[in-house]
N, C-alpha and C positions, 0 to 999 in steps of 0.2 A: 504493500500500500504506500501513496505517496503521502507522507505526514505534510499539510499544507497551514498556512498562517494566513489570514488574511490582515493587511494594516492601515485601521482604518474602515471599520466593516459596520458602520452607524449607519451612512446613507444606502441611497435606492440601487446604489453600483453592489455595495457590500452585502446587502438582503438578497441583487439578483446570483451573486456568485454564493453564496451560502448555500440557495436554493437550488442551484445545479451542482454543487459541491455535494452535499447533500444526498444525489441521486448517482452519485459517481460511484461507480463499481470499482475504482484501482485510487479513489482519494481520500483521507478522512481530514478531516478541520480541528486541527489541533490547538490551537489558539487565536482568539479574535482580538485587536484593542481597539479602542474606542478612549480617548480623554476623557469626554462629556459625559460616557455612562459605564466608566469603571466601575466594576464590583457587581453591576448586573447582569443577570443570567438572559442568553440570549430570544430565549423562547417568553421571556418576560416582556422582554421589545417589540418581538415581531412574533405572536402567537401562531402565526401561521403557519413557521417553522416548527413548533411543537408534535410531539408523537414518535414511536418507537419509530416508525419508519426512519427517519433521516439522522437518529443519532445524533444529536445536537443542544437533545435538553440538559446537558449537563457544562453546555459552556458558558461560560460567563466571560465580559468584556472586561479588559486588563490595558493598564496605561502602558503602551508602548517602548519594547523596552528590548532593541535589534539583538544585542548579544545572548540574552537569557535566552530570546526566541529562537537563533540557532540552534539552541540545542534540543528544540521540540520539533522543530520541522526542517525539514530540506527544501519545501516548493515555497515562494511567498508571493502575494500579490500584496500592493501597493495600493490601496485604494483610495490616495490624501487628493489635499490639492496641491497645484504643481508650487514650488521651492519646498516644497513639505518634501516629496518624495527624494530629493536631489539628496537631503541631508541622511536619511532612514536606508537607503539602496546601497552606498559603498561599504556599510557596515555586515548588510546581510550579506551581500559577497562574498566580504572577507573570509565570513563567519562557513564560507564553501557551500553556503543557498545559489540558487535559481530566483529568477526573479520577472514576473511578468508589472509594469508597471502602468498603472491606468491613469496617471496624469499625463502634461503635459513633456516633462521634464526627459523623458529621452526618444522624443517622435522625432527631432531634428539630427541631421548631420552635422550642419552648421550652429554652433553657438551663436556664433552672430546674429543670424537669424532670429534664434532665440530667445536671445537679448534683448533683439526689437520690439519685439510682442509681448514679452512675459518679463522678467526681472537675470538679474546678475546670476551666472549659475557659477556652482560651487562646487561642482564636478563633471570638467569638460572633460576628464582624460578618459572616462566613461560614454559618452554620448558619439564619439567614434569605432566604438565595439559593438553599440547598442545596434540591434534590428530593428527595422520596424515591420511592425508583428502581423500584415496583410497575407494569410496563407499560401491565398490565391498569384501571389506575387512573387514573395521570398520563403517559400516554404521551404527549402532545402537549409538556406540559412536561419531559419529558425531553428531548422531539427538541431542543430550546432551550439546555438548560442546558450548562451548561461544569461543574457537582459535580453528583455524586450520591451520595447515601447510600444504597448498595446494603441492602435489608433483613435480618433475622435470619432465620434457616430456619423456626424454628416460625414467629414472625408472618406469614412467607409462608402458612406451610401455614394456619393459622387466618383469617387476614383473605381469603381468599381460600373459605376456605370459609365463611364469615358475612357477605361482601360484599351476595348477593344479596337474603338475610334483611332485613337493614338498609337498604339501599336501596330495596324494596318494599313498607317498615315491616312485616311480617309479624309480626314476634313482640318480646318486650319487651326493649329494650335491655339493662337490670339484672338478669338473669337468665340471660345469657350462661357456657356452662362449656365449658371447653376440656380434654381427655385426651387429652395427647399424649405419645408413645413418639417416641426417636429412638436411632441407631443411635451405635454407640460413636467413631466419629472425628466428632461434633459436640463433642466435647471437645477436637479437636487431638491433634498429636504428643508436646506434652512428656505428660512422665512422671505419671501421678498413679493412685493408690491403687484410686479406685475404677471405674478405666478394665485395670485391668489384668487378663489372662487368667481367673483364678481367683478372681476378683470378678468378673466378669461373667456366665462364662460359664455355660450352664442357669440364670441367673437373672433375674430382674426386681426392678427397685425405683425408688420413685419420690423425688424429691431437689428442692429448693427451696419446698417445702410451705409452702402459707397464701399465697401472694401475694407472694413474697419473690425471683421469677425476675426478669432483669434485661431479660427481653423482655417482661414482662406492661407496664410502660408505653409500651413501642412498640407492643404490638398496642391498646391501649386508645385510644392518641393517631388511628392511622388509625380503629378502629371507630367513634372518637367523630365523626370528618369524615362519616363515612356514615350516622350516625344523626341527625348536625346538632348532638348535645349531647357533654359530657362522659358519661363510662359509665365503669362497673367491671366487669371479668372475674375468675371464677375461673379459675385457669390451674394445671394440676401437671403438670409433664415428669417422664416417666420416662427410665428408660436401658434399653436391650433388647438382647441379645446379638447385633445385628448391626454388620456394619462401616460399612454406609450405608442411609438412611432415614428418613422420617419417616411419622408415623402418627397425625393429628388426630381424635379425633372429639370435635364443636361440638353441645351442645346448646342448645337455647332453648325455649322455650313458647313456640308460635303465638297471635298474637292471634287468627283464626277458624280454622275447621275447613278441612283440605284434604286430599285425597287424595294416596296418593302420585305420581300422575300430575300430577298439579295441579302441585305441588313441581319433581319435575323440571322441566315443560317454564317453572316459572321459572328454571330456574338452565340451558336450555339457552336461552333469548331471551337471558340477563344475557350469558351466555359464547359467542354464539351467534360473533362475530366475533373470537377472542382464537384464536391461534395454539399457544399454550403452555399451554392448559387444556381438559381432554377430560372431557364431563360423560357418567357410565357412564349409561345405560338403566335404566327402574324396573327397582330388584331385582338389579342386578348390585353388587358388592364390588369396588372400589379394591383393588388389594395394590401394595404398593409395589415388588415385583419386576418390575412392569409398569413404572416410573417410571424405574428404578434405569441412575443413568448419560445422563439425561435431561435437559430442560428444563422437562419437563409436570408440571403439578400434573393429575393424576386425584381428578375428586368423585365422591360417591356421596351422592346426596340421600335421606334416608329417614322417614319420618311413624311415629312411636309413634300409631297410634288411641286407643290404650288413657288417654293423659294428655297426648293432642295437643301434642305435643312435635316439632319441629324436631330431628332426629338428623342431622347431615351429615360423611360420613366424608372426609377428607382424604389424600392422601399425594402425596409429593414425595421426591426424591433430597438430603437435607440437602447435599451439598456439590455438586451442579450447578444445581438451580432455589432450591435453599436461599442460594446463596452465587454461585459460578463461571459460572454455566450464566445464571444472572441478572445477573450481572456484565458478561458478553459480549453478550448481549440488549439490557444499557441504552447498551454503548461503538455498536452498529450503530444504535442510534436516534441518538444524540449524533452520529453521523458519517455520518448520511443515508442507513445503507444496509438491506433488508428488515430486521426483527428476527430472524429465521429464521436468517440466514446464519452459516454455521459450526455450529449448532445443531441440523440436522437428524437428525443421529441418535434410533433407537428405539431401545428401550429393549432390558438385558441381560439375558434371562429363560433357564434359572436361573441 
């Protein structure tokens, strides 16, 4: 069994990795911490976790404390926010852990980069070893690595719908736009204004407008790998009154003319052997209640004739293939065993 740690396991990231942890035939959850609710047993927090099935009632949340936990567990996942994880990750290393990390803090190549968008890092000699944790992409080098920087939910959902585009050069790098909706727990537990009931709910509205999101340089950084050069995307997230989801649609101008049959059966050769990506049939619609509580990114490939335009509809479960569900994907690569396992569950429809 893999003895695994979760750090950082209070919010919606750490509930959904418990709860596939939980169901995992080769993992068991040997320590959670949590600052805020040290000393509480975990099925106290989140009832839902309760019951002999998952094995779990008997943990309780412990303040964070990287060397002791070396010696409970071998696998950890990171569940902070990003400068949290920078400081917590060289320790577990040391201590001969694995580490899948779900912040920010090693999705970039470039610190500079990083710098730009997020704060001062305090361990760059790490963020050039680091993976980033896309299966579908760098699965070999994951099977390898000892860190991985698990990716953000939108950039899963978008790079993964514009992977095949760029890879096949079909259409123009710099002309990339991304409209994406995501569901209201991609903002977390704590408290805030515009996550709350009567702000969200029968409404829509979209928020970090003009290129100002803190995933537009992640998703730039992979598309630029797949088109060979640096690129810019327009990218605007909205927020949408559900409680989980995501919802991409990636346009582009094709460089020549294609049908929509054409289209798909590129994007079913590109995904023809991925486990975790299910390419819909010309003409069918992704909904994300097909996804929801999932692993799978569902595409939906579609041709504007009218202004030959690349229209690729995305969706994903933000906190299972966005975050958890992808988390656990990369700890059974890192530890030799199918990607699948623990994972097989379909989806929660309605």
């Amino acid at each position: 069994m893999i003895k695994t740690a979760i750090i950082g396991a209070s919010g919606y990231t750490g509930l959904e990795l418990l709860r596939l942890l939980a169901g995992h035939p080769e993992a068991e959850v040997t320590a959670v911490t949590s600052r805020q609710l040290a000393g509480r047993k975990v099925v106290e927090v989140f009832p839902a976790l309760s019951g002999p099935c998952g094995g779990l009632d008997g943990l309780v949340f412990e303040d964070p404390d990287p060397v002791a936990l070396t010696r409970r567990a071998s696998f950890f996942f990171t569940a902070v926010p990003h400068q949290t994880a920078m400081a917590v990750v060289p320790g577990l290393l040391a201590g001969g852990g694995k580490v899948v990390d779900l912040s920010a803090d090693f999705r970039f190549r470039q610190a500079e980069v990083y710098e730009e968008w997020y704060v001062p890092h305090t361990a760059r000699e790490l963020m050039a070893e680091a993976v980033y944790g896309l299966p579908e992409l760098y699965r070999e080098q994951i099977r390898q690595a000892r860190l991985v920087g698990n990716p953000g939910c939108y950039p899963t959902s978008v790079i993964l719908a514009a992977a095949p585009l760029l890879k096949n050069n079909l259409v123009d790098p710099d002309a990339i736009i991304s409209d994406s909706k995501s569901g209201v727990s991609g903002a977390g537990r704590g408290l805030s204004m515009t996550s709350q009931f009567c702000e969200i709910d029968d409404g829509l509205m979209a928020y970090k407008i003009g290129g100002v999101h803190r995933h537009t340089p992640e998703i730039e950084q992979e598309l630029g790998q797949l088109a060979g050069r640096p690129l810019k995307i327009s990218f605007t997230p909205h927020l949408v009154p559900l409680s989980r989801g995501i919802l991409s649609t990636v346009y582009a101008p094709l460089k020549k003319e294609l049908t929509p049959a054409e289209l798909n059966q590129v994007y079913a050769e590109f995904y023809r052997d991925q486990k975790f990506v299910r390419v819909r049939k010309p003409g069918e619609q992704p909904h994300t209640l097909d996804v929801r509580g999932t692993n799978y990114c569902d595409l939906g490939p579609f041709v504007d004739r009218r202004t030959n335009r690349a229209i690729i509809v995305s969706v994903i479960d933000n906190l299972t293939r966005g975050a958890s569900g992808q988390a656990v994907c990369n700890m059974n690569l890192m530890c030799g065993l199918p990607e699948e396992t623990g994972l097989a569950g379909l989806g929660l429809r309605p």
